[in-house]
C-alpha positions as CSV (number, residue, x, y, z in Angstrom):
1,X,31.6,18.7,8.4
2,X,29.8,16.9,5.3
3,X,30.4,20.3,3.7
4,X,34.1,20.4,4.6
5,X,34.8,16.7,3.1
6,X,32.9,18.0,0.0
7,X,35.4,20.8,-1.0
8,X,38.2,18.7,0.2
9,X,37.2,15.9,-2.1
10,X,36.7,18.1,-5.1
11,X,40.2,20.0,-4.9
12,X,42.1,16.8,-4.4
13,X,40.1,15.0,-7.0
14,X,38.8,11.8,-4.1
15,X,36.3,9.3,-4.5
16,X,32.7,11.2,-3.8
17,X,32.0,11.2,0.0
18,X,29.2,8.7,1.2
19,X,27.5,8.1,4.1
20,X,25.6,5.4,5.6
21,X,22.3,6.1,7.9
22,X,21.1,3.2,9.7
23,X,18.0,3.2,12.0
24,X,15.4,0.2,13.3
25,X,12.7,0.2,15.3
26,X,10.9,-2.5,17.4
27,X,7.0,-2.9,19.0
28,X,5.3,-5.2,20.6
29,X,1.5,-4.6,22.3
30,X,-1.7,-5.9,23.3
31,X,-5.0,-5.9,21.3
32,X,-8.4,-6.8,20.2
33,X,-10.6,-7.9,16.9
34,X,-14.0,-7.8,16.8
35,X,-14.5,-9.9,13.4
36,X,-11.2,-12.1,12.9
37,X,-12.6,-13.1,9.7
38,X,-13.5,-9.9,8.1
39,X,-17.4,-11.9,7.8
40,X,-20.7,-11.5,8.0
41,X,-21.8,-15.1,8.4
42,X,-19.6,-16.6,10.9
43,X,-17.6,-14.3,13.2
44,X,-15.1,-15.0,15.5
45,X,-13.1,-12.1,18.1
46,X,-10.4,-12.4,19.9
47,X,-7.6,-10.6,21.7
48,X,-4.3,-10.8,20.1
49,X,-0.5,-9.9,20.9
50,X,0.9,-7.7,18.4
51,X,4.7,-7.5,17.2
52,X,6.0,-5.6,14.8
53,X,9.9,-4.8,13.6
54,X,11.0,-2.5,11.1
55,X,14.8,-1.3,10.0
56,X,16.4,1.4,7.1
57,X,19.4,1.5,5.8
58,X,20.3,4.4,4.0
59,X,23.4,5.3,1.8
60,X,24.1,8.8,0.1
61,X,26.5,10.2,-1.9
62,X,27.8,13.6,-2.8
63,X,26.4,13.5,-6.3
64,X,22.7,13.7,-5.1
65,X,22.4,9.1,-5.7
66,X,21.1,7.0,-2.9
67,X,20.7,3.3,-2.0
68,X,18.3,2.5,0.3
69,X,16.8,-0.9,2.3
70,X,13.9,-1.2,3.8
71,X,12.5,-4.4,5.8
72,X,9.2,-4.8,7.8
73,X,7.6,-7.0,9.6
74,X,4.3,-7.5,11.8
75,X,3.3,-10.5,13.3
76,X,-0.5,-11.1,15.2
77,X,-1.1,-14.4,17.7
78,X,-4.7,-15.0,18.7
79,X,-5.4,-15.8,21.6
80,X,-9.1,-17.6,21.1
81,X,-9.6,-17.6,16.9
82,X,-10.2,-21.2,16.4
83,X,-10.2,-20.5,12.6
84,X,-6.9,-18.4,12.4
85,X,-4.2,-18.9,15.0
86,X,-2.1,-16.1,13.4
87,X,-1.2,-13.4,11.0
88,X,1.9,-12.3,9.7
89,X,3.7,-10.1,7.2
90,X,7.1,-9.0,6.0
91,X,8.6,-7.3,3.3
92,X,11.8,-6.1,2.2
93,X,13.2,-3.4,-0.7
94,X,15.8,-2.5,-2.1
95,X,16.1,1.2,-3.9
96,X,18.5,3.1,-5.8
97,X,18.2,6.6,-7.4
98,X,20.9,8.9,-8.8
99,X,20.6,12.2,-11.2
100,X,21.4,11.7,-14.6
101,X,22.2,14.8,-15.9
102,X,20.6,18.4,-14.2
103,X,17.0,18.0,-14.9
104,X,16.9,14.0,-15.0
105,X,16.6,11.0,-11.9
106,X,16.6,7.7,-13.2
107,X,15.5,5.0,-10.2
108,X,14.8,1.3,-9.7
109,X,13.0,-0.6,-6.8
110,X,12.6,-4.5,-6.0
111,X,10.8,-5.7,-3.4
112,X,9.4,-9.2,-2.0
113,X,6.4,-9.6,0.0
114,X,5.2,-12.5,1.9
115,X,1.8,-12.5,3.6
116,X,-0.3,-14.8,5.5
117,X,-3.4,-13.0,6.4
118,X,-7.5,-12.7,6.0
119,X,-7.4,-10.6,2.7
120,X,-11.2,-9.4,0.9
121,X,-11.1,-10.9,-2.5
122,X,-14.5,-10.2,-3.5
123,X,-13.2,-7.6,-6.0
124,X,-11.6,-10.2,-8.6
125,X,-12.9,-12.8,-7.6
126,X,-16.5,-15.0,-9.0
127,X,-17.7,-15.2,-5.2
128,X,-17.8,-12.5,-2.5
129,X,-15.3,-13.7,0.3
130,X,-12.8,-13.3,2.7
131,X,-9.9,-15.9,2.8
132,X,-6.6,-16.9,4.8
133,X,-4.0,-15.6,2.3
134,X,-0.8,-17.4,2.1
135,X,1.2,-16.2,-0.6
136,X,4.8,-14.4,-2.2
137,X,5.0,-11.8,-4.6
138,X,7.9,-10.1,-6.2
139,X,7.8,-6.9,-7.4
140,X,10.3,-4.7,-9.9
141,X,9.9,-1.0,-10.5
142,X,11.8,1.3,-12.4
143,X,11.2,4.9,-13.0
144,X,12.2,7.7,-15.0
145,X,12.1,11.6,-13.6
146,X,12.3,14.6,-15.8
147,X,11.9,17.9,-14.3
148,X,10.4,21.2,-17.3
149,X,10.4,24.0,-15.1
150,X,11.9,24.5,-11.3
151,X,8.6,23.4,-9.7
152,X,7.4,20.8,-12.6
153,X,8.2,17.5,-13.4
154,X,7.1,14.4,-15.4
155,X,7.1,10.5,-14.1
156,X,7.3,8.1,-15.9
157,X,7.1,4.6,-14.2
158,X,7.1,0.5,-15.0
159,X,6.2,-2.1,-13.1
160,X,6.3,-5.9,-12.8
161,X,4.3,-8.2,-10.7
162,X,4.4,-11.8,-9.8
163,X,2.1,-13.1,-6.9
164,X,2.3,-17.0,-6.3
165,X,-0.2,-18.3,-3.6
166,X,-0.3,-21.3,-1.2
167,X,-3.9,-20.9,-0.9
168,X,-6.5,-21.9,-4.1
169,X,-6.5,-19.0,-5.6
170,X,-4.8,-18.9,-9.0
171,X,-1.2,-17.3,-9.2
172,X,-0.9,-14.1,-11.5
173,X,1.6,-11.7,-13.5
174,X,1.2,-8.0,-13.5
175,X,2.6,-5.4,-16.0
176,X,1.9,-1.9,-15.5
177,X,2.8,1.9,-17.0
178,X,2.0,5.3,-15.2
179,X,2.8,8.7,-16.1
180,X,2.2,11.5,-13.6
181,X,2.4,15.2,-13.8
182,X,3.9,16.6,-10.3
183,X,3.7,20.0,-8.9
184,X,6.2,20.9,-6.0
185,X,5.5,24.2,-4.2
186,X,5.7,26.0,-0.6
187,X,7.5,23.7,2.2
188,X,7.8,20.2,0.7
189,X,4.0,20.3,-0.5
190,X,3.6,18.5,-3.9
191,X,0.4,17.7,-5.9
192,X,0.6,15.0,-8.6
193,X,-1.9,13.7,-11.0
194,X,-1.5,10.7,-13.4
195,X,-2.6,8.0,-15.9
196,X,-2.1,3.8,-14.9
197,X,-2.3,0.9,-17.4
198,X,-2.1,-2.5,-15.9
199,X,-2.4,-5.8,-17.3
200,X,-3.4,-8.5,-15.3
201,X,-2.5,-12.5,-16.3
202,X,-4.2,-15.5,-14.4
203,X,-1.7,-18.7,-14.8
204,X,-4.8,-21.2,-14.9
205,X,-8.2,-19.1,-14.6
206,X,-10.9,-19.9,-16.8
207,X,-13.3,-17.4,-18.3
208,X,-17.2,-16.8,-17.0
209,X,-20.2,-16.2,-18.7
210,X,-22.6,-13.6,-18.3
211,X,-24.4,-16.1,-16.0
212,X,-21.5,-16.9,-13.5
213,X,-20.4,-20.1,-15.0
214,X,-16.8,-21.2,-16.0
215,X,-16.1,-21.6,-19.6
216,X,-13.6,-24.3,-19.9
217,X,-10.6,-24.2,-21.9
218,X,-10.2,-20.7,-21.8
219,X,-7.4,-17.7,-20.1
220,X,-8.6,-14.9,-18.5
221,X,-7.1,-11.8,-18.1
222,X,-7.6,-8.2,-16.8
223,X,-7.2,-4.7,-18.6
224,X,-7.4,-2.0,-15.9
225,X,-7.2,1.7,-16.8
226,X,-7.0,4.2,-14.1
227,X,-7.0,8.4,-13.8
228,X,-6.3,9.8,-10.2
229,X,-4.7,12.9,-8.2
230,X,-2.3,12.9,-4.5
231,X,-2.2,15.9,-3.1
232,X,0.7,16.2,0.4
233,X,0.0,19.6,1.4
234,X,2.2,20.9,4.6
235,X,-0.2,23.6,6.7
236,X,2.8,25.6,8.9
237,X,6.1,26.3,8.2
238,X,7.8,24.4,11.0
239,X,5.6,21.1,9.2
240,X,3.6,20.1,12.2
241,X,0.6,19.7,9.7
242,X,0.0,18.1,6.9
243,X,-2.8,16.6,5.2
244,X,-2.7,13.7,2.2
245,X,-5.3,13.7,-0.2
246,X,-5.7,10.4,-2.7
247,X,-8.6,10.2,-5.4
248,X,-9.0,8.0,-8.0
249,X,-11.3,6.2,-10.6
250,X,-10.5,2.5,-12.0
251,X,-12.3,0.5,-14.5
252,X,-11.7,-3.4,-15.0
253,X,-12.7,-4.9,-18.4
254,X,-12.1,-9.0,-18.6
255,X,-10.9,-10.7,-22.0
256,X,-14.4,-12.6,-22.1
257,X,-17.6,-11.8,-21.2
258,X,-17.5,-9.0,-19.1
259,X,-19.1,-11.0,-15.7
260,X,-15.8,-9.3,-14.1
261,X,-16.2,-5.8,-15.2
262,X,-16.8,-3.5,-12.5
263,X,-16.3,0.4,-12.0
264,X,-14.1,1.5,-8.9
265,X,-13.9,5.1,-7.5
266,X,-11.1,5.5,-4.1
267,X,-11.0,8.7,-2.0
268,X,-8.3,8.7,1.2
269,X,-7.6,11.2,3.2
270,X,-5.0,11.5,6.0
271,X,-4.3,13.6,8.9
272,X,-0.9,13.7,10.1
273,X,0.0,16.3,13.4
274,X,3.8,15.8,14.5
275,X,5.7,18.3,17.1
276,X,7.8,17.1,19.7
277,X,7.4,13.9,21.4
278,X,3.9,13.4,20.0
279,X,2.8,12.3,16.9
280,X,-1.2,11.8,15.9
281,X,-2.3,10.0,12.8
282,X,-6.2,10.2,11.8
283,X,-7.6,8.4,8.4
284,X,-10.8,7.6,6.1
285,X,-10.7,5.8,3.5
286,X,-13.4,5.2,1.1
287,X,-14.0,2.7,-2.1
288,X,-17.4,2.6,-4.4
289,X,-17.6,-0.3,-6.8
290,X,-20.1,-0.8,-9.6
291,X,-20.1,-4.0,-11.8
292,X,-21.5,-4.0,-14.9
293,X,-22.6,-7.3,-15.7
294,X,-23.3,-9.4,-12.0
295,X,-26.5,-9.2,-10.5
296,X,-28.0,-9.5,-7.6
297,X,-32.1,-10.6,-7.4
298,X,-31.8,-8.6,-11.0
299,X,-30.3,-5.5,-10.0
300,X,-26.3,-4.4,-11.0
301,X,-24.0,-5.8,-8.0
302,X,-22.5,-3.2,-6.4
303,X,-20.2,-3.0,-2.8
304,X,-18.8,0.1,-0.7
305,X,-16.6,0.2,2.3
306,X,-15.6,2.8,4.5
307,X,-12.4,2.3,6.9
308,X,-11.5,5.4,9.7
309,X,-8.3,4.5,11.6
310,X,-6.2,6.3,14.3
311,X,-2.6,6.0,15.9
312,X,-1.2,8.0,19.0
313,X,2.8,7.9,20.0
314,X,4.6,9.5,22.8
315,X,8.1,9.4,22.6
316,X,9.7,8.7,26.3
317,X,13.1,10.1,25.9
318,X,15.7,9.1,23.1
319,X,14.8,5.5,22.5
320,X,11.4,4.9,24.1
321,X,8.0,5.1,22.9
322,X,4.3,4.1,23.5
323,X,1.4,3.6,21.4
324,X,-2.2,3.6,20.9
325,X,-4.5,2.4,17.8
326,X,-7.7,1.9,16.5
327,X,-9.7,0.9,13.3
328,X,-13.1,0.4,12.1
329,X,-14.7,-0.7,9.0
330,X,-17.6,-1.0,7.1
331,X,-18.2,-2.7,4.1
332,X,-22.3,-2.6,2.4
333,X,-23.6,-4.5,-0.6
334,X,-26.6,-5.4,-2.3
335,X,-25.7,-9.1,-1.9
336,X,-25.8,-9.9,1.7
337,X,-22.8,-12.3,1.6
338,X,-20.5,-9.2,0.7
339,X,-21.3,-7.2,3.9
340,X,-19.8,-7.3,6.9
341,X,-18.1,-4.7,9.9
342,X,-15.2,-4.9,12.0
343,X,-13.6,-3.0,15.1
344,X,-9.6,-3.1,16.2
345,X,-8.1,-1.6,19.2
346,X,-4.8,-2.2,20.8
347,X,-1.5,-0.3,22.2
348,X,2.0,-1.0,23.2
349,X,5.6,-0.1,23.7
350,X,8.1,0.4,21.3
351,X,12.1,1.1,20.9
352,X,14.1,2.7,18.2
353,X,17.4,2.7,17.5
């Protein structure tokens, strides 16, 4: 039929055909945290109640452009937290791409995210801890696509950050630059490698010392240079399997003293098994970080985590489905007020539309 208005369109000279794809999907189920507060000092668990809404809308045209929305949201209610009686995210984008020219795709993407949740700052921040995020950031990224060869292609991409908190840590801009080599081959596998400069500026942060403490009337800022792969690779032919791959290295350098320089090394890797009615997720995650001036009783700081997380759904006929999930983490340090473990498990119902 599309095919049909296509060369109908063309010999009469009409507008391009598009066509809108609209689908949303809503779930809500039952759940439970072992360490609410993501500490090692003062825990608290709970059961929780889970919701979760999501919707796309999808617009294509004959020329190969697209426009695309995408909202999200998840909201969790504790039942017996007595620090944190909920959390709650949602985000929306907006997304358009269209060719320019054969071997060109020129795209932008804004998005808003607002999040109030128990978030690990002990990366950027002077003192290991977990805090009660409440906070809005705005994102805008364009991109450029150029393809050299029928199974090569270069990206270029740009990006601009704002994040404004309600909390007391310190509002920030981000600008950022990547350029990744891809490599497309077999059934929709692709391999990708690339280069990311990012530039981070605190609004009022001052600088440290080597020794921890603030030095007044100062800025601080962030350069942060970073060299990593993805690899998607499909296993079958009918795309039941596939496997994600993510590895990366990331160093952090300060505008003062170097007490926030730290060394970062990220390996993922997710299994994703789809036929049918089923669908099975499994993932690892894994972070190494290495500062180069904070120490702990004289030795280098230095903090690891490990995250493994699974999801089972079982579609019950068109609209229906039901759920199962589970996470577990680990995070290790040489200071003892950076460590601390945590266990989720929950499951629900869901309907799409």
């Amino acid at each position: 039929m599309f095919l049909a208005q296509s060369v109908a369109a063309a010999s009469t000279n009409l507008s391009p055909v598009s066509v809108w794809d609209v689908s949303a999907r809503v779930t809500a189920g039952l759940g439970y945290r072992d360490n609410v507060l993501r500490s090692g000092l003062a825990t608290e668990n709970s059961g929780f109640f889970l919701s979760t809404a999501d919707a796309t809308f999808l617009r294509l045209s004959e020329p190969g452009s697209y426009l695309a929305f995408y909202l999200l949201g998840e909201d969790t209610r504790y039942f017996d937290a007595p620090s944190v009686d909920y959390e709650q995210f949602f985000s929306g984008t907006a997304q358009f791409t269209t060719p320019a020219g054969e071997r060109n795709e020129l795209g932008v993407e804004a998005s808003y995210l607002y999040q109030h949740q128990i978030l690990d700052v002990s990366e950027t921040e002077a003192s290991p801890r977990r805090v009660l995020v409440d906070g809005h950031s705005i994102t805008l990224h364009p991109h450029w696509k150029h393809a050299v060869g029928p199974d090569w292609a270069i990206l270029l991409e740009g990006t601009g950050f704002r994040q404004i908190y309600d909390s007391e840590l310190d509002d920030y801009w981000d600008g950022s630059g990547r350029l990744s080599l891809i490599r497309t081959y077999g059934n929709r596998s692709e391999a990708a490698f690339g280069y990311q400069a990012l530039l981070r500026c605190f609004d009022t942060r001052d600088q440290f010392d080597e020794f921890g403490v603030i030095v007044p009337d100062t800025s601080l800022y962030y350069w942060q240079h970073e060299v990593g792969g993805r690899w998607r690779h499909y296993w079958d032919k009918a795309r039941h399997w596939r496997t994600t791959s993510k590895l990366s290295y990331m160093f952090n350098r300060d505008n003062g003293s170097g007490y926030f320089d730290y060394d970062r090394l990220l390996f993922s890797e997710q299994l994703r098994w789809s036929a049918g009615n089923w669908e099975i997720k499994a993932g690892a995650r894994f972070g190494w970080y290495f500062y180069k001036v904070q120490q702990i009783g004289g030795d280098d700081r230095e903090r690891a985590y490990v995250v493994l997380d699974a999801r089972v759904e079982r579609r019950l006929g068109k609209h229906w489905l039901i759920y199962a999930a589970a996470e577990r983490e680990w995070d290790t340090s040489n200071d003892p007020l950076d460590e601390y473990d945590d266990w989720m498990a929950g499951g629900g119902i869901g309907v799409e539309f």
